[in-house]
GUSE-63738 format. One record per residue (C-alpha): residue number from 1; residue in three letters; x, y, z. Coordinates in nm, 3 decimals, padded with zeros to 5 digits. Layout:
BEGIN
  num  residuo       px       py       pz
  NUM      ALA        X        Y        Z
...
This chain:
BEGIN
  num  residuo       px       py       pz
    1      UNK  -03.064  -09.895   00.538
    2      UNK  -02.719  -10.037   00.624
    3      UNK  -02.455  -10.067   00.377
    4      UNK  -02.423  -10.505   00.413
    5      UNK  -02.776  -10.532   00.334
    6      UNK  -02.899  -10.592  -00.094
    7      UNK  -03.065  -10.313  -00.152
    8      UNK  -03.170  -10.278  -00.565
    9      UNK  -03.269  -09.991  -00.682
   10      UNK  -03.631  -10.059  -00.737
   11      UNK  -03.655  -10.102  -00.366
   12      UNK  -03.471  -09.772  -00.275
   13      UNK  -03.744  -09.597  -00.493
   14      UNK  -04.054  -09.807  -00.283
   15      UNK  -03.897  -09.704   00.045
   16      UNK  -03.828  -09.334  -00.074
   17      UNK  -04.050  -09.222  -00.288
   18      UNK  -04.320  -09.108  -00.058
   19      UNK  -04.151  -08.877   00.180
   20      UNK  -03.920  -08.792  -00.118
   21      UNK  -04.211  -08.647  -00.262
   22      UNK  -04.370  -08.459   00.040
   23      UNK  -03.979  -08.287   00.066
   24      UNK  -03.959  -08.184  -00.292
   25      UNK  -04.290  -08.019  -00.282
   26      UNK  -04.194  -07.822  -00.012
   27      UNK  -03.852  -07.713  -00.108
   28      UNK  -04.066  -07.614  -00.407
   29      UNK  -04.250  -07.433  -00.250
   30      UNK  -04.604  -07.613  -00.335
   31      UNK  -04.488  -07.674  -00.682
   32      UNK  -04.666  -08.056  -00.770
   33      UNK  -04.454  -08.015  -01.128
   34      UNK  -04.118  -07.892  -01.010
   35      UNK  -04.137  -08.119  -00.724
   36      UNK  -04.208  -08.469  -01.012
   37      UNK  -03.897  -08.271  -01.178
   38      UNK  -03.649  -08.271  -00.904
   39      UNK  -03.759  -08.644  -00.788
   40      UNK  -03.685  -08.789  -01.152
   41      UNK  -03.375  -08.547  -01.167
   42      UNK  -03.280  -08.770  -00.844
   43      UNK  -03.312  -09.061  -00.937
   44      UNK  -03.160  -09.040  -01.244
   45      UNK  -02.841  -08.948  -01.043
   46      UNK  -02.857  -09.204  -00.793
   47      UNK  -02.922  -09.449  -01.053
   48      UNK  -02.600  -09.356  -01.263
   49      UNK  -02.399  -09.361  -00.927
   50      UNK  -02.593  -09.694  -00.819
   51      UNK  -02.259  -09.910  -00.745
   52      UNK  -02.173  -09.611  -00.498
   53      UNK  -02.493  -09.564  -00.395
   54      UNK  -02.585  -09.923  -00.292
   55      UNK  -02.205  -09.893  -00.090
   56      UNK  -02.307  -09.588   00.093
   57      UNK  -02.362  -09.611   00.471
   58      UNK  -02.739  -09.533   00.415
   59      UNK  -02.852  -09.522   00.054
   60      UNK  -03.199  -09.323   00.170
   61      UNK  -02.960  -09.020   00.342
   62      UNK  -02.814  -09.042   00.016
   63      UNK  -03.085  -09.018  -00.218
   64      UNK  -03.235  -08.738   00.005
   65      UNK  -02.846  -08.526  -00.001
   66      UNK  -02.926  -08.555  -00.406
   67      UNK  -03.264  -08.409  -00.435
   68      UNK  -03.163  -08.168  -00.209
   69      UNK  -02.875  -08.076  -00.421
   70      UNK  -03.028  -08.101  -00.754
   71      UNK  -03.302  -07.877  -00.572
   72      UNK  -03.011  -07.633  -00.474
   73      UNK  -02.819  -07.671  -00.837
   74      UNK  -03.160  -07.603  -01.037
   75      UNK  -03.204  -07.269  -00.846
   76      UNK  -02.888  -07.199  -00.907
   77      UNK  -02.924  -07.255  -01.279
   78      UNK  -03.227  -07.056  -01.366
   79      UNK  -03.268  -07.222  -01.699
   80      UNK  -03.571  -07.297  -01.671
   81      UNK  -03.808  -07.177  -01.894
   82      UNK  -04.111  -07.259  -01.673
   83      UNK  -04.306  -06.948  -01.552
   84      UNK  -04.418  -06.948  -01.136
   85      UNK  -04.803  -06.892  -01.123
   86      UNK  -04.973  -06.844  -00.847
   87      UNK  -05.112  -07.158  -00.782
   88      UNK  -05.046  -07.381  -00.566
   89      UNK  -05.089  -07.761  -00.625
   90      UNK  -05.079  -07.996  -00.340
   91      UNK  -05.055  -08.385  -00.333
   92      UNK  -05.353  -08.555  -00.209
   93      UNK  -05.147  -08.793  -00.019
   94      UNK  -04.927  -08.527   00.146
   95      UNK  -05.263  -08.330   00.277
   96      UNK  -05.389  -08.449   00.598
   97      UNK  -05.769  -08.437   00.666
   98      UNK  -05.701  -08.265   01.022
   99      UNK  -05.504  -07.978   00.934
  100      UNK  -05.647  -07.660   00.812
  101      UNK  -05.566  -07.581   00.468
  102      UNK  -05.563  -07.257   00.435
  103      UNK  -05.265  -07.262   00.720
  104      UNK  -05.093  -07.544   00.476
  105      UNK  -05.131  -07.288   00.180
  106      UNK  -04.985  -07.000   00.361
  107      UNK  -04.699  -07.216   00.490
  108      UNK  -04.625  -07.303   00.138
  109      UNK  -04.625  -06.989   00.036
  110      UNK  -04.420  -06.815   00.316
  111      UNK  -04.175  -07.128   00.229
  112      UNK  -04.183  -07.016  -00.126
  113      UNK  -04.075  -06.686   00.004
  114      UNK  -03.750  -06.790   00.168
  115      UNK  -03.370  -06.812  -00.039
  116      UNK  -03.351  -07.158  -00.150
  117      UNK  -03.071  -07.269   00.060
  118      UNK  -03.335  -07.098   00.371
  119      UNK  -03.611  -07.329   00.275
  120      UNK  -03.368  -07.608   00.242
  121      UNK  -03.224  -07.574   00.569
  122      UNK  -03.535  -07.506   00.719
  123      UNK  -03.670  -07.829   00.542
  124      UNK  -03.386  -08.055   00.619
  125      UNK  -03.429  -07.932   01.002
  126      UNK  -03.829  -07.901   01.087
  127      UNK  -04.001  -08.137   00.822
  128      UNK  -03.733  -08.398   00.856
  129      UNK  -03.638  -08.384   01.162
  130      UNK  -03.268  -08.355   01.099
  131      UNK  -03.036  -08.229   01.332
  132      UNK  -02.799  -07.980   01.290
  133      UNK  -02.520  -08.190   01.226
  134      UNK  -02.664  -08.376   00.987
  135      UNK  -02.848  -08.124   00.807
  136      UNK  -02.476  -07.968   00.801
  137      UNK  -02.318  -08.259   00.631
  138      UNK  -02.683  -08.273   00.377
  139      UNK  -02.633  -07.963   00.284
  140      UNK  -02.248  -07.920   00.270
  141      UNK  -02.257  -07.614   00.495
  142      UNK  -02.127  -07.575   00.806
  143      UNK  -02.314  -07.586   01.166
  144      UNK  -02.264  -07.222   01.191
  145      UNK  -02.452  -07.196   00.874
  146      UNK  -02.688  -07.415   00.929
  147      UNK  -02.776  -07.224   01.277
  148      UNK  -02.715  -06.883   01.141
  149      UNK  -03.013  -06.985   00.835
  150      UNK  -03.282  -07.142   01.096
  151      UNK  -03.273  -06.855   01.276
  152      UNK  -03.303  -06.613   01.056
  153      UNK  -03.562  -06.827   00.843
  154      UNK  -03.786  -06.888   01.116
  155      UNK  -03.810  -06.521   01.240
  156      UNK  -03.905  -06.465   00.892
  157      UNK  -04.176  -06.692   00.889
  158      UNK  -04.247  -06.613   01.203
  159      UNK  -04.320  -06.234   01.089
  160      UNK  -04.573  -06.378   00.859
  161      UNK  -04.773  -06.603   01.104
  162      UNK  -04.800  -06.357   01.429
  163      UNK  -05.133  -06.547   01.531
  164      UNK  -04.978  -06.853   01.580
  165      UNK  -04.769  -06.991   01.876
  166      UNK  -04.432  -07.087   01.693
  167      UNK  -04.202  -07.215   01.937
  168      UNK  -03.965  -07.492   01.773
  169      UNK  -03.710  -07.601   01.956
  170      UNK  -03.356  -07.439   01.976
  171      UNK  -03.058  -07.509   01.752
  172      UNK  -02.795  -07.597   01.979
C-alpha cells in the first residue's frame, strides 16, 4: 500500500492478518499459541507507532519487518515461561487439502530445528518470496548474511528431506 493512500489501522489488520498469521506460525515453528503471541505483540507496536506507520512507504512491509523482529527479540529474550511440547498445532486455514501432511509436519519441525534468525531468513526468502535485498533490509542484516544463512539453512534441511527433489532457486 502506498504511502498517499488512507490507510486506518483496522484495514491494515484485514489486509494482513492472514498471511501474517501463516508467517508467524512458521517462524514458530508450528506453534498456533506463540504464533497468536507474536501477531498481537505486532500489532500492538504498529499501533503505538501508527502516525509513522500510516507514513511509511508500505505499511504491510512494515508490519511484516515488526513481527519479524518481535519474533527475533522474543528468542532473544527467553523469558518465557512457556514449555515447547511436542505438538504441533496447525491452522486450518493455512493447511491446504492437496498437500501431504505428514511432509507439512516434518517441514515444521525441521523449521523448528533451525537458529531463529535461519528460519527467519529462510522464511522471509522461500515462503514470502522476498528477495535478497529485501529480506536484507527486513531483517537488518546484510546481503552477505542473508546469502551466507540460506545456504547453510537449506543444506540443513536439505539433510533432513533426502527423498525429496529440493532445488530452489539460487541466491544471487
Amino acid at each position: 500500500m502506498p504511502a498517499g493512500q488512507d490507510l486506518g489501522f483496522d484495514a491494515l489488520v484485514r489486509i494482513t492478518a492472514p498471511a501474517l498469521h501463516r508467517t508467524a506460525l512458521l517462524l514458530t515453528g508450528g506453534d498456533h499459541h506463540l504464533a497468536e503471541d507474536l501477531m498481537q505483540g505486532t500489532y500492538v507496536k504498529v499501533w503505538v507507532a501508527w502516525k509513522q506507520v500510516s507514513r511509511a512507504d508500505d505499511p504491510v512491509a512494515y508490519t511484516r519487518t515488526v513481527l519479524t523482529r518481535t519474533f527475533l527479540s522474543h528468542r532473544r529474550l527467553r523469558r518465557s515461561s512457556e514449555r515447547p511440547t511436542d505438538e504441533l498445532g496447525l491452522s486450518e486455514s493455512s493447511a491446504s487439502g492437496d498437500q501431504d501432511p505428514v511432509l507439512r509436519l516434518d517441514m515444521l519441525d525441521a523449521l523448528r530445528r533451525l537458529t531463529p534468525k535461519d528460519r527467519a531468513v529462510v522464511v522471509h526468502r522461500y515462503w514470502l518470496d522476498r528477495s535478497v535485498t529485501e529480506t536484507a533490509t527486513d531483517l537488518a542484516l546484510s546481503e552477505a548474511v542473508v546469502r551466507t544463512r540460506s545456504k547453510r539453512a537449506l543444506a540443513r534441511l536439505r539433510a533432513q528431506f533426502t527423498d525429496l527433489d529440493l532445488d530452489p532457486r539460487e541466491d544471487s
